[in-house]
N, C-alpha and C positions, 0 to 999 in steps of 0.2 A: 783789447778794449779800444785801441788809439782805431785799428780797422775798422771794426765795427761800429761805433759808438760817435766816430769824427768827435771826439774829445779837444776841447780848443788848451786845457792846462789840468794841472794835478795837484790837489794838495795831499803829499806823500807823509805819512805817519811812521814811527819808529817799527818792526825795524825796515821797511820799505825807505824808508828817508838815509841810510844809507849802504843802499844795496848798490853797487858798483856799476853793475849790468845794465840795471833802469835806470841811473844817472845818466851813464854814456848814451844809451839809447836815446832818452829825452832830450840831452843834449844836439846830438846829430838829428835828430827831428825838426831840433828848432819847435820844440813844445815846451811851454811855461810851464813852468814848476815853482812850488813853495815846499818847504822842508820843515817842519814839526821835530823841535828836538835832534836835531841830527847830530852827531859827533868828530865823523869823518867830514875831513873840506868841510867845516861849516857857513867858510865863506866862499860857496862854491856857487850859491843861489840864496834867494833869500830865503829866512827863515823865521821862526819864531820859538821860543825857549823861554825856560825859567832857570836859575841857578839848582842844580839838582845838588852838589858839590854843600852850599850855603844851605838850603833845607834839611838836608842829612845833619849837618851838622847843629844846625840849630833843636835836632830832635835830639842829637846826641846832650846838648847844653840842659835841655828838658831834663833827662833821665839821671846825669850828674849831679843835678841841682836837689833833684829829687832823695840821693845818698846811694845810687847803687854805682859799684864797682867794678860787679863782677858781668858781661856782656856776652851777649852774640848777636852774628846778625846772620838773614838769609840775603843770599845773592841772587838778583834774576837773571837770564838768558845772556850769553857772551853776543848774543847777537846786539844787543836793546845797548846803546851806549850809555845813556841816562842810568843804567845799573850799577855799574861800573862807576861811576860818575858817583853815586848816593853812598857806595860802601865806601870808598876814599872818603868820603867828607865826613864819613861818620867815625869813621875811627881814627882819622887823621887829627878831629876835632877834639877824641876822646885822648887821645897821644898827646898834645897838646897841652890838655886840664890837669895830665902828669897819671893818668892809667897806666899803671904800673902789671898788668895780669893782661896775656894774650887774650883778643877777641875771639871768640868761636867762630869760625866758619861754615854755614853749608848753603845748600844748592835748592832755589825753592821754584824756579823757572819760571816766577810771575805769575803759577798759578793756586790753585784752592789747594790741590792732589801737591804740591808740591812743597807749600807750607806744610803740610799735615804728615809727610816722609822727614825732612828738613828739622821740623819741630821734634818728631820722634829721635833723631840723631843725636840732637843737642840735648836733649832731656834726660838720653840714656846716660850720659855721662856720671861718673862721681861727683862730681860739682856744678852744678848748675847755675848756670847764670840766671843773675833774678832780674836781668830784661834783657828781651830779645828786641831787634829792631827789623821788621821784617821789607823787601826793598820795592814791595806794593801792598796792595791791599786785600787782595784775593791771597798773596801769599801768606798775608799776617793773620788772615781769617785761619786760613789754615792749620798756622800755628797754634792759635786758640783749642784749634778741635786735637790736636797732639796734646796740649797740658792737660785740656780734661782726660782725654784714654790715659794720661802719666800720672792722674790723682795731683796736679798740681792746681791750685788755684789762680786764675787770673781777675784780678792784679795782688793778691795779697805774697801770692809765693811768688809770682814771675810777671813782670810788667811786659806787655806785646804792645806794639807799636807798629805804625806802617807809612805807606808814602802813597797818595792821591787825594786824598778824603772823597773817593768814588760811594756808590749806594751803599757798597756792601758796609763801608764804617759806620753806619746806622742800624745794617740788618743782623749782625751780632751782638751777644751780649757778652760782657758788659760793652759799651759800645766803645767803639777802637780811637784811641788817641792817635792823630795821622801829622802827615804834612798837606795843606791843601794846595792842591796844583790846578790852576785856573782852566780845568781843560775846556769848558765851554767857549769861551774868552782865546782863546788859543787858535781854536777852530773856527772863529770869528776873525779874529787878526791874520789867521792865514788867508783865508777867504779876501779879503779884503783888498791883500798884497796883491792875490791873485788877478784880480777882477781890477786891479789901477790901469786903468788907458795907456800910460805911459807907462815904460818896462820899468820893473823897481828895483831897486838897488841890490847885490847880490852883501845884505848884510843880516844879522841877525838879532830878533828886535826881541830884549828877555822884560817878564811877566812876573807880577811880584807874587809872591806867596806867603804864606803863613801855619804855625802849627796850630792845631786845634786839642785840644787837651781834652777827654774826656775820661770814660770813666774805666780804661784798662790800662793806667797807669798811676801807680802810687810808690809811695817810700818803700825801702826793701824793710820786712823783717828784721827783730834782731836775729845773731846766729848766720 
């Protein structure tokens, strides 16, 4: 791209933003860069972020408030730091409020195929948890489509939940109670960085967010 393209800067998205290779490379290029969410060095170039860590848990405050207990959540790609980032804050949160019963673990890789593998895991269980917390929203989608093949209802037996408030939180039903992450806004503020005459500061500039509560999250059942 930088050959072909005579490309003057980059705004690098997760998990590009941090891949090792293309840092150093861009670096020895002496080609500007901005960094969207990055993990690794985040003060390595400028960037821009939200607190993933404080959203997660703010969803976790949701679902406790709500009276449920009993928990899981899906994990996305070890590559995506922000993943990683959203499972700590959720169950650190849930740690915290005094959850006393292990969180579920599985593996939903940020995508639709992957909530719906993920969801089935968690469901086979003898005990199910009556909210999952999925760590996007294609993944949480997915989970949905696993409670129905499980005869479980969402939100009455199993509250789903996710993190983006991207389209697809409108294109399920019931529709997905999420965290909203400003990505358009994000993609602007990086642009922005990018495009300063004067080189910007290598710091990283976070973006507020909020949950959005809809209608696949309710009180747990009694029992």
């Amino acid at each position: 791209m930088v050959r072909n393209s005579r490309c003057d800067g980059f705004v690098l998205t997760p998990p590009l933003t941090d891949n090792q290779i293309i840092l150093d490379f861009l670096d020895r290029a002496g080609i500007r860069y901005v960094r969207i969410a990055p993990d690794i060095q985040p003060d390595r170039a400028p960037g821009v972020c939200i607190d993933d860590a404080a959203g997660a848990a703010a969803m976790a405050r949701h679902l406790w408030e709500l009276g449920h207990r009993r928990y899981a959540v899906v994990r996305g790609p070890v590559t995506h730091g922000a993943a990683a980032r959203r499972v700590a804050g959720f169950i650190n949160e849930l740690q915290r409020l005094g959850l006393e019963e292990p969180v579920i673990e599985g593996d939903g890789g940020f995508s639709f195929e992957g909530g719906i593998v993920a969801g089935g895991e968690i469901l086979a269980r003898d005990r199910r948890p009556t909210a999952i917390f999925a760590g996007n929203d294609d993944s949480a989608a997915g989970v949905m489509v696993a409670c129905s093949q499980a005869g479980a209802r969402v939100p009455q037996d199993v509250s789903v939940c996710g993190f983006d408030d991207s389209w697809i939180a409108r294109s399920v039903w019931p529709y997905l109670t999420t965290v909203y992450q400003p990505i358009e806004e994000m993609g602007r503020a990086a642009t922005a960085l990018l495009l300063r005459r004067e080189e910007p500061e290598s710091v990283l500039h976070q973006l507020d967010f909020h949950v959005v509560i809809r209608d696949s999250t309710a009180p747990p059942q009694a029992g």
